[in-house]
N, C-alpha and C positions, 0 to 999 in steps of 0.2 A: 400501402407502399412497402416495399421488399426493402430489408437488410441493404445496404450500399457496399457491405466488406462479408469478406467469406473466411469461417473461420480454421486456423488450420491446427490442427489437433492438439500435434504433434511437434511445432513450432517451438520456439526459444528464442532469445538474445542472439544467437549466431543465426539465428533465418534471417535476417534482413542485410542485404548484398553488402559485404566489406567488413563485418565483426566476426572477430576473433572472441573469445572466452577463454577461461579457465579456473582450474583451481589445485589445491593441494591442502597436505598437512603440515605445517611451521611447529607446531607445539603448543599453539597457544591454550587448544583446549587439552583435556587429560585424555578424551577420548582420540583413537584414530581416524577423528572427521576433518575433513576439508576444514582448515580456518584462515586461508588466505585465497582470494580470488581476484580475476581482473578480466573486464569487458576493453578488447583496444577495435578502434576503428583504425582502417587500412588509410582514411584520411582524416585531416581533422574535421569534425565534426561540429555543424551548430547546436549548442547547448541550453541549456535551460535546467532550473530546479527550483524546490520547494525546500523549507523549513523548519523546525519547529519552532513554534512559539515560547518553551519552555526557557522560562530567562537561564537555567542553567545550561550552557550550549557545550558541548565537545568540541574541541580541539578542531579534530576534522573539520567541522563546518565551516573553521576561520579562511582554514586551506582553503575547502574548496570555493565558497564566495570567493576568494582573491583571485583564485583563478580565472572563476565565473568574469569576474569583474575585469580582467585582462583585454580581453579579444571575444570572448561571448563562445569562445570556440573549446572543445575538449577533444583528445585523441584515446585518454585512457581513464578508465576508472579502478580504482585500487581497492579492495575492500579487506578488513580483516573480522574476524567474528571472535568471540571467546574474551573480551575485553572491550570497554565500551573506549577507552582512553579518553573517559570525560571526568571532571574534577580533579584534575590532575597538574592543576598550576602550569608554571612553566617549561617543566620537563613535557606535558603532556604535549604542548605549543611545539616543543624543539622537534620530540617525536615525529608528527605529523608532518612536520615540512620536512623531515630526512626522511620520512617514506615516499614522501610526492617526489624528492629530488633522485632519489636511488630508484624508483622505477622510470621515471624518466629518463634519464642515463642507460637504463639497461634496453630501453625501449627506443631509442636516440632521439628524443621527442622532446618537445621544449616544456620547461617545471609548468608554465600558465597554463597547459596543457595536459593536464589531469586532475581530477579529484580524487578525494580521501573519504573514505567512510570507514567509520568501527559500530561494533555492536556486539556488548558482553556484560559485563559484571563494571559497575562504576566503582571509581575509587583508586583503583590500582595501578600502577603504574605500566605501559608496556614491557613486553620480556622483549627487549628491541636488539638483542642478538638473537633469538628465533627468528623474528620479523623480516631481519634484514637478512638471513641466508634462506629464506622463505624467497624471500623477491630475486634474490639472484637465481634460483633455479624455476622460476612462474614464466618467464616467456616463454620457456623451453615445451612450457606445459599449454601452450595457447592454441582450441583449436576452432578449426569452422565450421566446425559440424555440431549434432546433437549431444556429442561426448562433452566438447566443450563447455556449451549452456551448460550440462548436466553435475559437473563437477564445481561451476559458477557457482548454481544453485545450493547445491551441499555447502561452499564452503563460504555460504553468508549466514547459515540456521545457527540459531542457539536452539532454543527448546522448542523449536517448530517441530514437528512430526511430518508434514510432507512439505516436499517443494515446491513452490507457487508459480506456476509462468501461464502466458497466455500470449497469443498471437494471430493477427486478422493479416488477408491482405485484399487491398483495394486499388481500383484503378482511375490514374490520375493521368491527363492526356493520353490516353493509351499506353500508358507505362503501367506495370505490375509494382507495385508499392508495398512492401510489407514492413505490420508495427507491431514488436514483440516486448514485451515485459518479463523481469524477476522480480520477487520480491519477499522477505522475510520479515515476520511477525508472529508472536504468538501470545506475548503477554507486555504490559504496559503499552497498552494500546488505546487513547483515546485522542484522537490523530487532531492538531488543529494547524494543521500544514498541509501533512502526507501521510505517511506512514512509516514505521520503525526506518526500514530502509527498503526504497524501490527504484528499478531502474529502465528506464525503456531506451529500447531501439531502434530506429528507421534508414530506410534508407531514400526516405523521401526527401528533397530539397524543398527546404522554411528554415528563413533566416531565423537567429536566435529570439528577435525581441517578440516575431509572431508566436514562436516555440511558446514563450514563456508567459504569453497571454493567454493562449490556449490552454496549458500545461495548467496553470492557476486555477480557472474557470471550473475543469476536470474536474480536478483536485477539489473543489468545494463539494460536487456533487458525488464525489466516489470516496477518497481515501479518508474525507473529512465527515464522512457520517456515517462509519465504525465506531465500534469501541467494544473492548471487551473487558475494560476493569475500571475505569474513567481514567486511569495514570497517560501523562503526557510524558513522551522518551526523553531523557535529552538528546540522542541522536537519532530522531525521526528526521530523517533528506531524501526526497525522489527527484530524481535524477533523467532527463530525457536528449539522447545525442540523436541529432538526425545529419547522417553523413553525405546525402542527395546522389549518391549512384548510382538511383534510379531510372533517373534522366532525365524526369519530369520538369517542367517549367516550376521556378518558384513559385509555393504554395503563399498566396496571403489571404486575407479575409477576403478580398474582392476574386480569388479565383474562383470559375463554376466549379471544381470538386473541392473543394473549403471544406465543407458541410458532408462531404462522405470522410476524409483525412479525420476529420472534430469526431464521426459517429465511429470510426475505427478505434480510434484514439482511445475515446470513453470506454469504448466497450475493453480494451486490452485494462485500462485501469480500473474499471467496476468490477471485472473477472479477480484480476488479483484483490484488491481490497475484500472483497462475501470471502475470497480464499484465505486472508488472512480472520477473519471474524468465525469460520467455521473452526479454521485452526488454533481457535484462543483455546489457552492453557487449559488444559481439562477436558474442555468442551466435550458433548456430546449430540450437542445440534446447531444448526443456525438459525437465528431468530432475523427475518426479517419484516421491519413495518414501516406498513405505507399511512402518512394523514393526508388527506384528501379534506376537500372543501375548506381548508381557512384562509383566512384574510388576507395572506402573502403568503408565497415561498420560503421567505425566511422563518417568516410564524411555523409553519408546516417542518422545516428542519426545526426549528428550534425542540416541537415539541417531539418528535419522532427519535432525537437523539435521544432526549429523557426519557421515554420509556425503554429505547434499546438500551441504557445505560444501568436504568431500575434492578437495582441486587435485586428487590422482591420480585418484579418481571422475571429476569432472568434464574432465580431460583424458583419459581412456578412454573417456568419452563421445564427444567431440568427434573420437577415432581411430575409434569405433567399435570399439573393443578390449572381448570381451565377459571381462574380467579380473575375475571375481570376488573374486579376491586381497583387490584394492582395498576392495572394502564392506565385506567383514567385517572388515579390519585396521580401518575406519574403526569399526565399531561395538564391537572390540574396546577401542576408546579414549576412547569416546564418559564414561566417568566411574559408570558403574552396569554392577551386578551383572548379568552374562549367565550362561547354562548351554553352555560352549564344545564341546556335547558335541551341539547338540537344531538347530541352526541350521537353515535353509532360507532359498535365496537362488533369484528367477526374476528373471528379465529378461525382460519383457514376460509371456508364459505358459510362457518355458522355461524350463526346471527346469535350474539348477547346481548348485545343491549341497543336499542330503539331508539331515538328522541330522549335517552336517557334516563329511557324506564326499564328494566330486568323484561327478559326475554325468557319464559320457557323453552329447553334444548335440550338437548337427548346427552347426556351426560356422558354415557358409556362410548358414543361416537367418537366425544370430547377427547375424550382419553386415550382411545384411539389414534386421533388426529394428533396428539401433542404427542405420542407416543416417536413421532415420524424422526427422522436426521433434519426436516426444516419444517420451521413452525410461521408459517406468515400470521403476523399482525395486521386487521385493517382499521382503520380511524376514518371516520366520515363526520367532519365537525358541524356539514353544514352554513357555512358562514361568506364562503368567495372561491377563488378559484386555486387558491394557495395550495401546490401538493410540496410533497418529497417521498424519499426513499430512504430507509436507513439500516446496516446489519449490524448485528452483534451474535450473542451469541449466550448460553447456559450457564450459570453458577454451578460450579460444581465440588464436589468434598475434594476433588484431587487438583484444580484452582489452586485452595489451600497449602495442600502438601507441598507444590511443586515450588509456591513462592516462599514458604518459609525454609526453605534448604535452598535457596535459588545461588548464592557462592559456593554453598559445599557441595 
């Protein structure tokens, strides 16, 4: 059976009918990048979002649940980069709702009515006279095109290297339906929500509480089994507006296109999550792996995040050392029941290890093969019907460097 969504290359946050984007430079970073940006829909929009689990939460997130929790609905999303404005007591709390209130105003949009994201350096307080002459000149800067997305994109990155977007569109009652994504990450990435920060777009009509059961669902199977250092953000929030100017009849789980809207969806959030795992700090490849055969699906992630997570893994990545050692000690401690007797391990299509016995393999191929920008992992436990999927990415000497100067 064929794809149900067609993908469009070239797509962004402003391809889906009625969003605007933008971005600029405020000051917040030293550099002259983009460090305030903003997604508005032309109406309000049904909303939904994810969280981190990290008991240390930013500021932002208070805002934007309140809002969430308002009317279900959002018109604008505010984002600033170069400052996470998390641990920041009460000033940090103040901040954050005079950001939501002052783009709201300038937007003439109601405060329940937009959310708030940061992502920077924890600790420090906003420079909230940048911020705030930053927002008074950002409508101006709002567009519906490509440029838009584009300067979005930039001015959510801290230490990313490229920009992450993705977008399908699919057809729902004979309506053209398009769902696009951004998103930034690159290091403190071990997502048990979503990821650093991510936002999607549609302009499909689904009321918020379907959004937000979908949106979850996703979320388990894409943002949440990355990782590129095991650190949980304190401001990991993804973020999904669908503004319905489609035209399409409301999407619910009992509509016949449900299940093409769900495979579009996934596919816009699997695209960016390998994009943020490729993009982990340093990196030099993407490591992705599959466990096939165990007990449950949950077993299957459990253990596939452990090996994508394994420094040793992911620094025999990075050698190109094809050390099988590594993944099985990783899934041997991964926390669920395996059969240490039934294993099968390949590295790309070559076969190391059997039933759990070494495998003679052509070494130099090996090496070859790991040599690549993606390295797939397979696992065949043998044991039930239990898979997943999980990416991450290579250890590497400039990992290191980049996080121990990561304020300076």
């Amino acid at each position: 059976m064929g794809k149900s969504y067609l993908i469009v290359p070239d797509g962004g946050v402003t391809t889906p009918k009625g969003f605007k984007a933008g971005g600029l430079h405020c000051g917040l970073k030293k550099t002259e990048r983009h460090d305030l940006g903003a997604i508005v829909s032309e109406v309000p929009a049904s909303a939904a979002a994810v969280y981190t689990t990290n008991l240390f939460q930013a500021a932002p997130l208070q805002v934007t649940r309140e809002s969430l929790a308002e009317e279900g609905l959002l018109t604008a999303v505010l984002v600033n980069s170069g400052n996470a404005n998390a641990c920041t007591g009460a000033q940090g709390e103040a901040d954050a709702y005079a950001m939501r209130a002052q783009i709201a105003e300038a937007l003439g949009v109601a405060k329940h009515q937009v959310a708030v994201a940061s992502t920077g350096v924890i600790g420090e307080p906003l420079k909230m006279d940048r911020v705030s002459a930053g927002i008074e000149r950002l409508p101006e800067r709002l567009k519906g095109d490509a440029a838009g997305s584009d300067d979005f994109c930039q001015a959510i990155l801290t230490t990313d290297l490229v920009k992450k977007t993705a977008c399908v569109r699919i057809v729902v009652d004979g309506a053209e339906v398009t769902i696009a994504g951004a998103a930034k990450g690159s290091g403190m990435i071990h997502p048990n929500m979503a990821t650093m920060l991510g936002f999607v777009t549609t302009d499909a009509a689904i009321g918020s509480a379907a959004l937000q059961t979908l949106l979850r669902d996703i979320t388990n199977l894409t943002f949440n089994m990355i990782t590129v250092d095991g650190d949980t953000s304190t401001n990991d929030m993804l973020v999904a507006m669908a503004n319905g100017l489609a035209g399409n009849a409301e999407l619910t789980s009992a509509h016949p296109d449900w299940a093409a809207f769900a495979e579009g969806l996934r596919y816009v959030c699997e695209e960016l999550a390998k994009a943020i795992a490729r993009d982990g700090e340093g990196a030099t490849k993407l490591i992705e792996t599959t466990v096939a055969g165990a007990a449950s699906d949950a077993d299957a992630q459990a253990i596939a995040k452990t090996i994508i997570g394994s420094s040793l893994v992911k620094s025999a990545a990075f050698g190109a050392d094809a050390n099988w050692g590594r993944i099985i000690a990783a899934a041997g401690r991964a926390g669920v029941p395996l059969n240490v007797n039934t294993v099968d391990v390949r590295l790309g299509d070559i076969l190391v290890l059997e039933q759990s016995r070494p495998i003679a393999f052509d070494e130099d191929a090996a090496l070859v093969y790991l040599k690549g920008d993606t390295v797939a992992i397979r696992v065949d436990l043998h044991m039930g019907s239990g898979q997943a999927l999980a990416w991450g990415c290579d250890l590497t000497y400039d990992y290191v460097r980049i996080n121990a100067a990561y304020r300076t």
